[in-house]
N, C-alpha and C positions, 0 to 999 in steps of 0.2 A: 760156759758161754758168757755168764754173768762177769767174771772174772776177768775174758777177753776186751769185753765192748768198755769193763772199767779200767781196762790199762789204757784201750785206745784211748777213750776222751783223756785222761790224765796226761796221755804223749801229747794231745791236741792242747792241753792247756797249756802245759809248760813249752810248747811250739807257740802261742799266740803269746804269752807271757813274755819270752824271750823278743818279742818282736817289737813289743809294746813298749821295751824298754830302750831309753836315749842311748844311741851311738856313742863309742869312747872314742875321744881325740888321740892319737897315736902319731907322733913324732916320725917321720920316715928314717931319721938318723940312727933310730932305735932299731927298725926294722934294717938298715943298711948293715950294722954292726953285728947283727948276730948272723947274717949271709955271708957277711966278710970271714967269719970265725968258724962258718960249718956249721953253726947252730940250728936247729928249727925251728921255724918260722909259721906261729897258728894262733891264728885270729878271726874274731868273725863279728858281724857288725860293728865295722871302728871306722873313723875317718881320719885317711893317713893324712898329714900336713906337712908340707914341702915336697919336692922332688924323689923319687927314688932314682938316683944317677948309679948302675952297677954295672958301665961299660966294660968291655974284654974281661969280665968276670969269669973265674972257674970256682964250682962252687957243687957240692954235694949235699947239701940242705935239701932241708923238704920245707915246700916251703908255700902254705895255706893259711890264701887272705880271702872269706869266703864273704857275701853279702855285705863288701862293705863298698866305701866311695874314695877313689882318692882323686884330690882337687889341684894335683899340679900331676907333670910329664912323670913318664917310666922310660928309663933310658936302658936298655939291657941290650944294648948293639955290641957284635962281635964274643959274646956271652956262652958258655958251655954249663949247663944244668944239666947236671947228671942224675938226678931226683925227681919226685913229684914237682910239680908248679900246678897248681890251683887254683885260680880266682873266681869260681865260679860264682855266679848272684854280685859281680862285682859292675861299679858303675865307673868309668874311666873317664874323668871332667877334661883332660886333654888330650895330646899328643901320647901316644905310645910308640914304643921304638924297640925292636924286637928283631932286628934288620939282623942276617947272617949272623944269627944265635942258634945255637944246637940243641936241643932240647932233647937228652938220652933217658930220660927215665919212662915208668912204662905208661904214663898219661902224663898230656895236656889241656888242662881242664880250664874251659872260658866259658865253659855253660851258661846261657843266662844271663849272659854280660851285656853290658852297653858301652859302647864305645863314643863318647859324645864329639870327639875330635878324629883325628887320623889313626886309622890302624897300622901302622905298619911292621910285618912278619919276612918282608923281601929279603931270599937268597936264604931262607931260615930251612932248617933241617927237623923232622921231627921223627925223630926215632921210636916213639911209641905210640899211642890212642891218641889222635886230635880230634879234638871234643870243644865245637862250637856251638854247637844245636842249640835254639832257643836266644839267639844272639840276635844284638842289635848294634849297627855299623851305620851311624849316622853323618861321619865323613866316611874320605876314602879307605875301603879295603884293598893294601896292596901286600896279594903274596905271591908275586910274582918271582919266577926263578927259584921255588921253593918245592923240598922235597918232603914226602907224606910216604916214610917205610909201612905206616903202619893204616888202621881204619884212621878216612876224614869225615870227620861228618860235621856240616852244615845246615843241616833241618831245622825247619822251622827259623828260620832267620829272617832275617832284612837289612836288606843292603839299599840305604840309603841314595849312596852315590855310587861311582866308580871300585866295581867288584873287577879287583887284576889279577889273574891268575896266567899272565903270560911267562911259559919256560916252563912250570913247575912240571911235577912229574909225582903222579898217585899209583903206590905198588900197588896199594889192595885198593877195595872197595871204595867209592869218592860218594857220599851222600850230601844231599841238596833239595832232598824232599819236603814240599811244601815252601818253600823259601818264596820271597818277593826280592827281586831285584829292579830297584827304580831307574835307575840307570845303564849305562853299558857294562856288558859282562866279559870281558878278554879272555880268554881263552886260546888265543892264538899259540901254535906251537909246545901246547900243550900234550903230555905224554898220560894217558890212562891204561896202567895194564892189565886193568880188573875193568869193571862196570862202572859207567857210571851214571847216576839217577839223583833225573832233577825231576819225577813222579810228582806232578800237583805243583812245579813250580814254577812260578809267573815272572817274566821277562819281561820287562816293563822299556826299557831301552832296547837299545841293540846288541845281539848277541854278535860275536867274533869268534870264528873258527878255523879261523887261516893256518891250514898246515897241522891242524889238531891229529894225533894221533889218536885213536877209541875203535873197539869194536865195537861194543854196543853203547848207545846213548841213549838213555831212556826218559825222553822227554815227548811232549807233545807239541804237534805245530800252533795248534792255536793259545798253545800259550806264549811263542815266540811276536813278540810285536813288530820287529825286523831283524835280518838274518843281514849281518854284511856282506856285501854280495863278494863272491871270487869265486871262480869257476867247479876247483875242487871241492869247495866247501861245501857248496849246493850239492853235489854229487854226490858225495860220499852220505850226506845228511838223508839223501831221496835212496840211496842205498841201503841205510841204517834203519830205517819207516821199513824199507819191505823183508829184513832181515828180521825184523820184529813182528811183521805182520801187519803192520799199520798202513793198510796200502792207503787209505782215504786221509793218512798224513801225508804218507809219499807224493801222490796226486797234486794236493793243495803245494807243496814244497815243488813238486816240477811244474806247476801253472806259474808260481812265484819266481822262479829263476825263469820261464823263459819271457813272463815282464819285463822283467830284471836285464835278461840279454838282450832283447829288441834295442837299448842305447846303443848298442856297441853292431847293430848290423847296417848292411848299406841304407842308404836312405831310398833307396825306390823299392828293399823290400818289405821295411817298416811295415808298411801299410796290407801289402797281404798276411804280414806275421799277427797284425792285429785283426784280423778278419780269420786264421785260425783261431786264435782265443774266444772272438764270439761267437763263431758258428758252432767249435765243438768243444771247446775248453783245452785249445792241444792232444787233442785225443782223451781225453778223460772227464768226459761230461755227456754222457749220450745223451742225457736229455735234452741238450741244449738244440739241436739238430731234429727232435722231435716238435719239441716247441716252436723252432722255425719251420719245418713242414706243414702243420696245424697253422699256422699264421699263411702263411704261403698260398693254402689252399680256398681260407676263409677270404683274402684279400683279393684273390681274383674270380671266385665266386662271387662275391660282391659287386666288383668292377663288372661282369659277364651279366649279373642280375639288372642292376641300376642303366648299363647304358643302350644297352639292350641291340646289342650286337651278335647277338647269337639268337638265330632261330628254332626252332621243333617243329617238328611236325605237321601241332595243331595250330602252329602262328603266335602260341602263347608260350613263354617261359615263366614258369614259379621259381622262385628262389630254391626248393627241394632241388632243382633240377639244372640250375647254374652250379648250387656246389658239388653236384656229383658230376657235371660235365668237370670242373675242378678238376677235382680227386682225381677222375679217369686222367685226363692231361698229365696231372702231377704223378700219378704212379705207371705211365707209359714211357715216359723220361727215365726213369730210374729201368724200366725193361730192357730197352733198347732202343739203341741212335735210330735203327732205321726207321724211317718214316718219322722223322723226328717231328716234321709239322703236320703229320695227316693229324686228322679232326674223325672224328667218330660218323660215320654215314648219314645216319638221320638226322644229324644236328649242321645248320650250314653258320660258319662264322664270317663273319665280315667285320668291315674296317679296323679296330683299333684290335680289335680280341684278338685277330689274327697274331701281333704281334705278342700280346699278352700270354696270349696260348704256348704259343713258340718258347718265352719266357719262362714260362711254369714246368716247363718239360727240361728245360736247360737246370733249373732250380733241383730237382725232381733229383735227377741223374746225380746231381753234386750234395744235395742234401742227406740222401738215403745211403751215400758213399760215404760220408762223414759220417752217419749215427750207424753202420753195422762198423765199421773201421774202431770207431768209441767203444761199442759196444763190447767187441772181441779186445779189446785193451785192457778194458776195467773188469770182465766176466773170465777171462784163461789170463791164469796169472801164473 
């Protein structure tokens, strides 16, 4: 045991050692010249200086530049790596370019990266493990039109600006758990034909799903900050919540689209479309319909106390005795139309209550219709 704990710290030292020591400057022409030749390419804490330009490149190298910083462009557009590539713990000071390059080997390794300028992977192929996790995308990430044969994983990342993922196409599994994306997320016309999970990830922008193909998508709504609205998008999303079980995402995601649709309806229905949403939440709020009953009853019990428009018996009304003339009103409305204005025998109402009364039974009938309507919505699923 002695033996184990003395090897760890020894690895912990010579890890902190290595750390503590200055960066070597590395010529990028040096590093072009032995990719050009097949050579292998292994490095780790250096700072590469100039350009790496290795457009329409074919090349078989393995080729590992791990924690280190390069301070000018990577241009590897139209490029076939048929090997390892590596940069993981690497800091990228500008422009990368990575545009319809095919990457055949059995990882792609960006772990840990930062990318302090433009990511760009557009129309790129990755034939084995793409391996982002832990990445940082402080310009635009665009991989758009890009294909993932293999695991993508994006965990733990942050997306700065502009995350494009429009066209691409994920065989296996697509990971994005935990990410932060600060701005919009494209996804339009995207093809998933595995799972994909963006579990614990926060959507800071607007996400886009226009035409997205997915069975399951396993994210949550309230981490979506807005959803662009188009008609399938929302549907299939409020379908995917109850494929999951998530009915109380689903719910918040169909109150949302039919906000969302109310722009697009006549203008003289507007206004009852909005008057579903508070009364009952579009059907998925019984309590809201509850809340307005309990108000309902309170406010003309009040009105029946204060103006003293209803009599008893003994000539006196207590307040006990307005709210349940209320109540009674209010839940004879919900019974039945007939006798829709009698009044309770012993109690005689006059001038305004009359009308009030009548009201409350009208309320009563439409209230108790929206909160069991709700209620059988959100309880038989």
């Amino acid at each position: 045991m002695a033996l184990v704990a003395a090897v760890l710290i020894l690895s912990m030292g010579c890890a902190i050692a290595a750390y503590d020591r200055p960066m070597k400057e590395v010529q990028a022409s040096e590093i072009v010249g032995k990719i050009k030749n097949n050579k292998s390419v292994e490095y780790d804490r250096i700072i590469v200086k100039g350009p790496l330009d290795l457009k329409n490149l074919i090349t078989k190298s393995h080729i590992e530049i791990t924690n280190s910083r390069f301070e000018s462009y990577i241009d590897l557009r139209s490029s076939t790596l048929s090997n390892f590539v590596i940069f993981r713990g690497s800091t990228f000071g500008a422009n990368v370019y990575f545009n319809s390059s095919n990457f055949n080997g059995a990882v792609a390794d960006f772990r840990g990266s930062t990318f302090i300028r433009n990511a760009n992977f557009a129309h790129s192929t990755f034939e084995g493990y793409a391996a982002f996790q832990g990445s940082t995308f402080a310009g635009d990430a665009d991989f758009s039109e890009s294909t993932f044969n293999d695991y993508a994983v994006f965990s733990d990342s942050k997306f700065s600006r502009t995350a494009d993922f429009i066209l691409s196409k994920f065989i296996k599994h697509a990971y994005f758990v935990n990410s932060t994306f600060n701005e919009s997320v494209c996804l339009d016309d995207c093809q998933f034909e595995d799972d994909a999970l963006f579990n614990g990830a926060k959507i800071l922008g607007c996400l886009r799903l226009q035409r997205t193909d997915y069975d399951k998508l396993y994210i949550r709504w309230n981490n979506i900050k807005e959803l662009s609205y188009e008609d399938t998008a929302y549907l299939r999303l409020i379908e995917n919540f109850k494929k999951l079980g998530i009915y109380p995402d689903a719910d918040q995601c169909y109150v949302s689209y039919r906000n969302e649709n109310r722009q697009t309806l006549p203008l003289y229905y507007r206004p009852i479309d909005w008057l579903l949403w508070i009364l009952y939440g579009y059907g998925t709020m019984p309590e809201l319909p509850f809340i307005w009953s309990v108000l309902v009853i309170l406010l003309s019990g009040g009105f029946f106390y204060f103006t003293a428009d209803i009599e008893t018996p003994d000539k006196k009304t207590t307040l006990m005795e307005a709210m349940y003339l209320s109540a009674a009103a209010f839940t004879s409305g919900a019974r039945t139309l007939g006798g829709f204005v009698s009044t309770p025998e012993d109690v005689l109402v006059k001038g305004r209550a009359r009308y009030v009364l009548a009201a409350e039974k009208l309320l009563g009938l439409l209230l108790v219709g929206l909160f069991l309507t709700a209620l059988a919505r959100t309880v038989i699923r």
